[in-house]
C-alpha positions in Angstrom: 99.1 154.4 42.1 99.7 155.8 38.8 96.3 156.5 36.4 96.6 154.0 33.6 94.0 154.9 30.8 92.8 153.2 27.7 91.3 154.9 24.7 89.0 152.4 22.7 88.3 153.2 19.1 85.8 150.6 17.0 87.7 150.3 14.2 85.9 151.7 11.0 82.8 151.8 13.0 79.9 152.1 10.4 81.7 149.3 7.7 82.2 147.3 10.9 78.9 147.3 11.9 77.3 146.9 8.8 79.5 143.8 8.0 78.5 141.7 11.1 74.9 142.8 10.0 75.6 141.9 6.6 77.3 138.0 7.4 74.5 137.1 9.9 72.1 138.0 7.0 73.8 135.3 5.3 76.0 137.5 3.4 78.6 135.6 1.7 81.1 138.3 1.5 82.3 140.5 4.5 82.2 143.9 2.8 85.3 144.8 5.0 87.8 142.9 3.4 86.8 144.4 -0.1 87.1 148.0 -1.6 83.5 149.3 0.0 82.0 152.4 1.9 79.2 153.5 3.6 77.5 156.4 2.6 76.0 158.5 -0.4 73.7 157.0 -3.5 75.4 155.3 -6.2 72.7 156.1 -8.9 72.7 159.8 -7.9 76.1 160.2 -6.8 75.3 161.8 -3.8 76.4 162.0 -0.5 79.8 161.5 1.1 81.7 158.5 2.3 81.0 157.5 6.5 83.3 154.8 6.1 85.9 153.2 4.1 87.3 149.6 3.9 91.3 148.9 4.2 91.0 147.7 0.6 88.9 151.0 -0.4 91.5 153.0 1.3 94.0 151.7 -1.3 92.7 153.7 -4.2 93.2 156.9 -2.0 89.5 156.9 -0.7 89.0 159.7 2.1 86.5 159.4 4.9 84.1 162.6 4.3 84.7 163.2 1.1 81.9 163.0 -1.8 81.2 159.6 -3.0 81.5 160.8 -7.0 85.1 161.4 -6.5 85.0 157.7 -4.9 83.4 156.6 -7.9 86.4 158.2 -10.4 88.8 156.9 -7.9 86.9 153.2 -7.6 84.2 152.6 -10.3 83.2 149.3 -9.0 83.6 150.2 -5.7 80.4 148.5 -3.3 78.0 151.2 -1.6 76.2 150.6 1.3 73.5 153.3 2.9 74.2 154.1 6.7 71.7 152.6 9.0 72.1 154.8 12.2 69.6 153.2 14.6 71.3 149.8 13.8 74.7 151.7 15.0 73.1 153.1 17.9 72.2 149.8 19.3 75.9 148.2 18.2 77.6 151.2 20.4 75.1 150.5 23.3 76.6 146.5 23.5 80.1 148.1 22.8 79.6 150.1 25.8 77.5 147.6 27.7 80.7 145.0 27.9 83.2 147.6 29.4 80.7 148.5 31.9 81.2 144.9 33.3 84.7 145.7 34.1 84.2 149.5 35.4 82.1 152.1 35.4 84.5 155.2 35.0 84.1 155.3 31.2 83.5 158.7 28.9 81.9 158.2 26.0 83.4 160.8 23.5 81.0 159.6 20.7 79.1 156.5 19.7 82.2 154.4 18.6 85.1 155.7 20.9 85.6 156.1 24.5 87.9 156.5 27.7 88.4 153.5 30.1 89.9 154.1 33.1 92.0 151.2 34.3 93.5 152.5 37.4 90.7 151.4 40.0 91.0 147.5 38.3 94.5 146.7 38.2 94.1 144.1 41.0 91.4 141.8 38.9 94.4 141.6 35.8 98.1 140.7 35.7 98.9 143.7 33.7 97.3 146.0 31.6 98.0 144.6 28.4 96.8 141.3 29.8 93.8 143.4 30.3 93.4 145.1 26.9 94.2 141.6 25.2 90.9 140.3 26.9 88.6 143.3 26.4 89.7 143.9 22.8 89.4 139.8 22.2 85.7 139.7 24.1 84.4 142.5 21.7 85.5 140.6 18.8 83.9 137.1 19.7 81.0 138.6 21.3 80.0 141.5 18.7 81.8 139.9 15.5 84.0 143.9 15.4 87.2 145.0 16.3 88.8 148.0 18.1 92.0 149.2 18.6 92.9 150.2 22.5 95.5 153.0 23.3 97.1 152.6 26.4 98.6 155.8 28.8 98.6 157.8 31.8 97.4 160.9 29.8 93.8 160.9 27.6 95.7 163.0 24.9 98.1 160.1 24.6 95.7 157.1 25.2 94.0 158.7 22.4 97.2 159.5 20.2 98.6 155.6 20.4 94.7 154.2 19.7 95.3 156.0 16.0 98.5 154.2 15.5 98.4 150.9 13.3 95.3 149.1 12.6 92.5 147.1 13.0 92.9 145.2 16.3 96.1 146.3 17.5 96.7 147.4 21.7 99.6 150.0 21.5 101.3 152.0 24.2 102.1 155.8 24.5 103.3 156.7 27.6 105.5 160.2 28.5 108.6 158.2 27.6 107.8 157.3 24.6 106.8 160.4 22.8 110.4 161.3 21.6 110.3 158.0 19.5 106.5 157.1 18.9 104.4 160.4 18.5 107.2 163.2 17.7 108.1 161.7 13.5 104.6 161.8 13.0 102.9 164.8 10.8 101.4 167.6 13.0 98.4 167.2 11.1 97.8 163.8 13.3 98.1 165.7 16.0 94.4 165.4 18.1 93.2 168.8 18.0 95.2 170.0 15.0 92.2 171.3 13.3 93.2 172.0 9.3 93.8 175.8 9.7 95.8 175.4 12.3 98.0 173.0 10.4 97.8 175.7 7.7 99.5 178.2 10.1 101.9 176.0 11.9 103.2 174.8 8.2 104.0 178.5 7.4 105.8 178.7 10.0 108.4 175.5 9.2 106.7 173.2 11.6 105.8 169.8 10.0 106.0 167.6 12.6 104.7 167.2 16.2 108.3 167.0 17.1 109.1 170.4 15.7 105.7 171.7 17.5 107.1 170.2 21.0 110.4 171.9 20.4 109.2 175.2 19.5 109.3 177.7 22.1 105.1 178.2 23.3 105.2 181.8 23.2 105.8 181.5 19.3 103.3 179.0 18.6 100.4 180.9 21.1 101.7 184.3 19.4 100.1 182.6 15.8 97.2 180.6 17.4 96.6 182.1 20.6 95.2 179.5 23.4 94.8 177.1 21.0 99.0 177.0 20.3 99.1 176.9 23.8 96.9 173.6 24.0 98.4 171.9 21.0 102.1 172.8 22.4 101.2 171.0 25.6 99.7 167.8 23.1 102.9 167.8 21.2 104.5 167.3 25.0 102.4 165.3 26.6 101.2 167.1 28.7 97.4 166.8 29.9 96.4 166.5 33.6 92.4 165.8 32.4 91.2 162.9 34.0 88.3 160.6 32.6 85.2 161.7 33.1 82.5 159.6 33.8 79.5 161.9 35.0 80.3 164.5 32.4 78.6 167.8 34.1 76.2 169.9 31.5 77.8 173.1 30.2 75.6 175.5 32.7 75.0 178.6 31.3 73.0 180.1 28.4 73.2 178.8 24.8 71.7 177.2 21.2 72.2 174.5 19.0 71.2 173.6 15.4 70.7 170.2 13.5 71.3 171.1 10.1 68.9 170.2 7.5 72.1 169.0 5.1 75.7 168.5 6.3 77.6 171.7 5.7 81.2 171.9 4.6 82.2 175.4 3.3 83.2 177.6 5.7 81.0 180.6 4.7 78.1 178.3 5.6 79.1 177.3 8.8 80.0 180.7 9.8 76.3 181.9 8.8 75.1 179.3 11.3 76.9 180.4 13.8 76.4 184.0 13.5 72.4 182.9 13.6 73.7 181.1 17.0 75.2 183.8 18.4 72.4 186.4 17.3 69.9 184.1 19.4 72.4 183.5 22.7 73.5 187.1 23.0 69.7 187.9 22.9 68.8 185.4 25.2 71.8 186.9 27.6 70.7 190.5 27.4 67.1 189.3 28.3 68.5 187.6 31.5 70.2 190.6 32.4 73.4 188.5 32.4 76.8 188.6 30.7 79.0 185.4 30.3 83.1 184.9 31.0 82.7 181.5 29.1 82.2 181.2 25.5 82.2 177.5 23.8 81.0 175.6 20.5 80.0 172.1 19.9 80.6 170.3 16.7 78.8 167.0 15.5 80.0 165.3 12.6 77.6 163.8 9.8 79.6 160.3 11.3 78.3 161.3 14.6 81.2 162.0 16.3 81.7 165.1 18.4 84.1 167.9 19.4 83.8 171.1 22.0 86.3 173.5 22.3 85.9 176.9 24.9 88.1 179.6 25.8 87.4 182.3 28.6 87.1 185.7 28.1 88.6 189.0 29.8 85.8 190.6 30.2 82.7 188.8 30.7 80.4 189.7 27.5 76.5 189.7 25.9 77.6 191.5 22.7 76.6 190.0 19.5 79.8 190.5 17.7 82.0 189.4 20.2 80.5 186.0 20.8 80.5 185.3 16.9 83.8 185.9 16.6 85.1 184.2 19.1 82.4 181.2 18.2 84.2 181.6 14.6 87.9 181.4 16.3 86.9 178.3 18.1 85.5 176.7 15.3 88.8 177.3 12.7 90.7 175.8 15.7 89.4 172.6 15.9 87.7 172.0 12.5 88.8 168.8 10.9 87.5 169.5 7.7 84.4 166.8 7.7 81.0 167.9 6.9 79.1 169.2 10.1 75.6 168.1 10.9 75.0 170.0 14.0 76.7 173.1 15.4 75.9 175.2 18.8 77.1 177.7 21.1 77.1 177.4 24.8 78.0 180.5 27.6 79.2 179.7 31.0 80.6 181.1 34.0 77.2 184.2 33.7 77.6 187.1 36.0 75.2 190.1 36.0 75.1 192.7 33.5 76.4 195.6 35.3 79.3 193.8 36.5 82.2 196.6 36.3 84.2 196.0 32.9 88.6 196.7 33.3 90.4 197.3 29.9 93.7 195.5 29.8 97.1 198.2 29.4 97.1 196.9 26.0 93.6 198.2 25.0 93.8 201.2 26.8 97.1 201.9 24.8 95.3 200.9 20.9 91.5 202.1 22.0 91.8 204.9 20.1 92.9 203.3 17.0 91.1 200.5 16.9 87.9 202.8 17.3 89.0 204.3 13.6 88.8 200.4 12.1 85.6 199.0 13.6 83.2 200.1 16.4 84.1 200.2 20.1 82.4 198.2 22.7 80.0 201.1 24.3 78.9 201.0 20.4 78.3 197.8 19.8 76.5 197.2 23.3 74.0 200.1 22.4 73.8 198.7 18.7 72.6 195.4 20.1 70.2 197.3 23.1 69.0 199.3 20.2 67.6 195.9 18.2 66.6 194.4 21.2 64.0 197.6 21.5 63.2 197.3 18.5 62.0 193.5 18.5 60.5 193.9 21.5 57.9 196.0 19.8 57.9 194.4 16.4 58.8 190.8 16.4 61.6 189.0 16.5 61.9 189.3 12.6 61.1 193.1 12.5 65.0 193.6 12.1 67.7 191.2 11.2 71.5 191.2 9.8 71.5 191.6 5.8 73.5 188.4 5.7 71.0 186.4 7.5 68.1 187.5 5.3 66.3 185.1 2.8 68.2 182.0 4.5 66.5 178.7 5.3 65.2 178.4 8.7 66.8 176.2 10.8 65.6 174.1 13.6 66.8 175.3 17.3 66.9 172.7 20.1 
């Protein structure tokens, strides 16, 4: 039996939701079919835009960006403030009606999620029969719409979900790559973070066509694993399978809520060198070293993003878990402003595991040690400030770029 997968996207989640609020308070005007957003203070021209109406998308409106260049772009454009508990609850019906036709679901964040049709093909005549009721049910039932992408892969159940909208059931199985998914930008490409697209532009590769058709060693040569990933996207290739009991990352690891949404990169990467301070600590205390490094990302929309990538050497050094923290982060970033980052370890192994060097760093060791500090270094660096805490307090010593920064809160 072949796996048949749906990805199902609320379309324009927020404006959606506050719409049906809206027309059952007797609102006279559903805010979705004029120019309107949710987000940001119109008198203080504050804040960025959640969501955007078809009409509001007209004027060249951009989820995530600030709501004064909304206002230049759309002077009479309506604002609405977000109500996120109300959204909470609209996601929980959302997912409460699929549950009635199957329980293998994976919520990826609170409008979006994977269906797994495969063990329910007997109760329908056909898939599409099947998406045509679900999609139709949502709409009479919760007064919002959704788009449903149909495959045997997540990456392209996913892919097809973004094609046209609102309300639309599209297909994108393996066959139809060449002809539905290859003309479009690489940018649209799930998991094409922005850098990424920077680097795969330089190299003459605008679409996801031109990314499928160019050899993988070139494309992992400029993004490493990453490349490798997106390569396999471009292809349509992805054996994941829908997870419906999503495990917890095991390991060691710390996350942070922001106390305001960051968007420049030399903030985020402050917060994640403050992450990495506190897990690499919390490793060496454990006596442990980890072969799995990974970061979590949750948007200021709420939705979410991981990315990991295993190590050769398992590791508790400072320095190497930030910038492999930071190389994770650049690979996925979509350019939205972040409201909660964190860094997990997994796969831990004790701390005087024996260590190989590959041929490559045995060959370079000695000139890499004249451009930054070798391993042994660093390791007795970080044992060195451990000491030294130990004694005085955790704030006895700290980084000079982490000093006189906000606090921020640690979960």
């Amino acid at each position: 039996m072949e796996q048949i997968i749906f990805h199902i996207d609320v379309n324009s989640a927020f404006l959606s939701w506050t719409a049906v609020k809206l027309l059952k308070e007797g609102n006279d005007v559903d805010v979705r079919t004029i120019p309107a957003i949710i987000g940001g203070d119109r008198e203080k021209r504050h804040g960025i835009v959640l969501a955007k109406s078809i009409s509001a998308q007209k004027y060249g409106i951009k989820t995530g960006e600030p709501v004064a260049d909304a206002l230049k772009k759309c002077p009479d454009i309506m604002i609405i403030p977000p109500e996120h508990e109300y959204y909470r609850e609209q996601s929980r019906k959302f997912i409460s009606i699929l549950k009635e036709y199957t329980s293998d679901i994976e919520q990826v964040s609170v409008d979006e999620c994977y269906f797994d049709y495969t063990g329910i093909q007997n109760k329908f005549s056909s898939y599409m029969s099947a998406a045509e009721v679900i999609k139709n049910r949502i709409q009479n039932e919760l007064g919002f719409t959704v788009n449903i992408g149909i495959s045997s892969k997540k990456v392209l159940a996913k892919m097809a979900s973004d094609f046209e909208k609102p309300n639309k059931i599209h297909t994108l199985f393996p066959e139809e790559i060449k002809t539905k998914m290859w003309p479009l930008p690489v940018g649209e490409l799930f998991m094409a973070g922005k850098s990424s697209v920077e680097v795969l532009n330089k190299l003459g590769i605008h679409t996801i066509g031109q990314l499928a058709n160019t050899p993988v060693n070139i494309v992992e040569s400029h993004l490493k694993k990453h490349g490798k990933i997106l390569w396999e996207y471009a292809n349509g290739i992805d054996d994941s399978k829908v997870n419906a009991t999503k495990e917890d990352f095991k390991g060691i690891g710390n996350s942070t809520t922001l106390p305001t949404d960051l968007d420049k990169i030399d903030d985020i990467n402050l917060v994640l060198l403050q992450l990495a301070v506190k897990v690499s600590g919390r490793l060496r205390e454990s006596g442990q070293k980890a072969k799995t490094i990974a970061i979590e990302i949750k948007y200021n929309d709420f939705s979410k993003m991981s990315h990991q990538t295993s190590l050769y050497n398992a590791t508790n050094v400072e320095n190497e878990i930030y910038e492999n923290a930071k190389q994770l982060f650049k690979d996925i970033w979509t350019g939205k402003p972040v409201r909660l980052l964190g860094i997990r370890t997994a796969n831990l192994v004790g701390e005087d595991e024996p260590e190989q060097m590959s041929i490559f760093e045995l060959m370079n060791e000695k000139q890499s040690q004249k451009v930054q500090p070798s391993r042994e270094k660093m390791k007795k660096l970080d044992k060195a400030l451990d000491a030294i805490k130990e004694k005085y307090g955790e704030d006895a010593v700290s980084r000079a770029s982490l000093l006189n920064k906000d606090k921020i809160k640690k979960h």
